[in-house]
Steps between C-alpha positions, in 0.01 A plus 500: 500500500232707671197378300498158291561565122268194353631300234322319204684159454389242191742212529334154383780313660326420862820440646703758390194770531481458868838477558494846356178663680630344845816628430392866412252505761801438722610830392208673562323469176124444480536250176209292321561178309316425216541180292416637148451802328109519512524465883748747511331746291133424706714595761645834401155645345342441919823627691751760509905382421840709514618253311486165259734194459401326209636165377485502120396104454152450690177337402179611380691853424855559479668778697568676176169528379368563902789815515318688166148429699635697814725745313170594317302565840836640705769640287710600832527164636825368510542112341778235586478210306668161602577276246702153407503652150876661424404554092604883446158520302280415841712726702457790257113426430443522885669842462303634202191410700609695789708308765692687749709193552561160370668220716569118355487236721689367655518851743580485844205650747790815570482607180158534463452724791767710402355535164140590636638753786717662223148560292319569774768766621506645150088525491475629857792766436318627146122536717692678737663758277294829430323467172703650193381607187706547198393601154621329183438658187088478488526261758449529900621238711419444860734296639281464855202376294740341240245659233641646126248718357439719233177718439334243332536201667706343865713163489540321807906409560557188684763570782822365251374756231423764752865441697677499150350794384525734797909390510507605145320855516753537817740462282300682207778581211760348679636169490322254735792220584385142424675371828324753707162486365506108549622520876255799586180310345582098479822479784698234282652621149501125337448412208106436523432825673682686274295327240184551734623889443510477108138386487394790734663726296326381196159547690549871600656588174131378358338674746710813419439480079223719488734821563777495223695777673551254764773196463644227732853441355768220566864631594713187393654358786364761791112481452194710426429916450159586452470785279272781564419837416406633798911582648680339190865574578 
């Protein structure tokens, strides 16, 4: 890579953390280990990341509660967290806070680099596109600056939202597949991203319920429509 992306690591096992941060600065990767979440966080409010690996179990403040603190100061971001936890309800909560990705330990150190060049690939690829607007009932949505806004007031998408949503006005009256949406935005179409999907789905529809003209639907067994005025067919 011509210029090294810098990654945000909070890993409170010492052994396993710089396994990991020797092994991705093999690659090329400019990565920072942090033991806990309050480290990790003093960290991220003095530098500049492209991305964070968060374990979910860490002293003094949990990777959970440490993802909500940086989603709340950089909604683009992206978020992997590592975890020994395999509960369906951690997975999702990681999710419904924001994760791009969620990997359970044990992982081997290929997988993880495949799963942060996939983001990273996705993130560079949507700066580089030309920005779009589209316009949703009394909504505007600008997919480069990932910002939903009416007259009255702007809401900040993070990237899932904003990704979701510009697939679905793509696809604006027509049906958006399930299977397609999942490998365009999260790569993998398991079961917990396709969960992962459900929650974001939930979030834009909320975002979405101050325009009743305007309707995100479920097509049993296929996926999503969003219903709009605008070029209703």
């Amino acid at each position: 890579m011509d210029e090294k992306l810098r990654i945000l690591m909070c890993e409170d096992d010492e052994n396993l953390g710089m396994l990991l941060r020797e092994y991705l600065q093999a690659k090329g990767y400019a990565a920072e280990l942090y033991p806990d979440g309050e480290a990790g966080y003093k960290a991220f409010l003095k530098n500049k990341y492209d991305l964070c690996v968060f374990d979910v179990m860490m002293p003094k403040k949990d990777g959970f509660t440490l993802a909500q603190e940086v989603r709340a100061a950089n909604a683009e971001i992206p978020i992997i967290f590592l975890t020994a936890k395999t509960l369906k309800e951690d997975i999702l909560e990681g999710f419904k806070i924001g994760a791009d990705d969620y990997i359970t330990k044990p992982f081997s150190m290929e997988e993880l680099t495949f799963r942060i060049e996939a983001i990273l690939r996705r993130v560079r690829g949507k700066k580089n596109k030309e920005s779009s607007i589209y316009k949703i009932g009394k909504f505007t949505f600008d997919t480069q600056k990932q910002i939903l806004s009416t007259p009255e007031k702007q809401t900040k998408l993070t990237t899932k939202e904003s990704e979701l949503l510009s697939l679905l006005c793509a696809h604006a009256n027509e049906i958006l597949q399930r299977d397609f949406a999942l490998k365009t935005i999260w790569i993998d179409d398991n079961y917990f991203n396709a969960r992962s999907m459900d929650v974001y789905i939930t979030k834009l529809r909320k975002h979405l319920k101050e325009d009743d003209s305007i309707e995100i639907i479920n097509i049993h067994g296929k996926g999503y429509k969003l219903i709009t005025p605008d070029n209703e067919a």
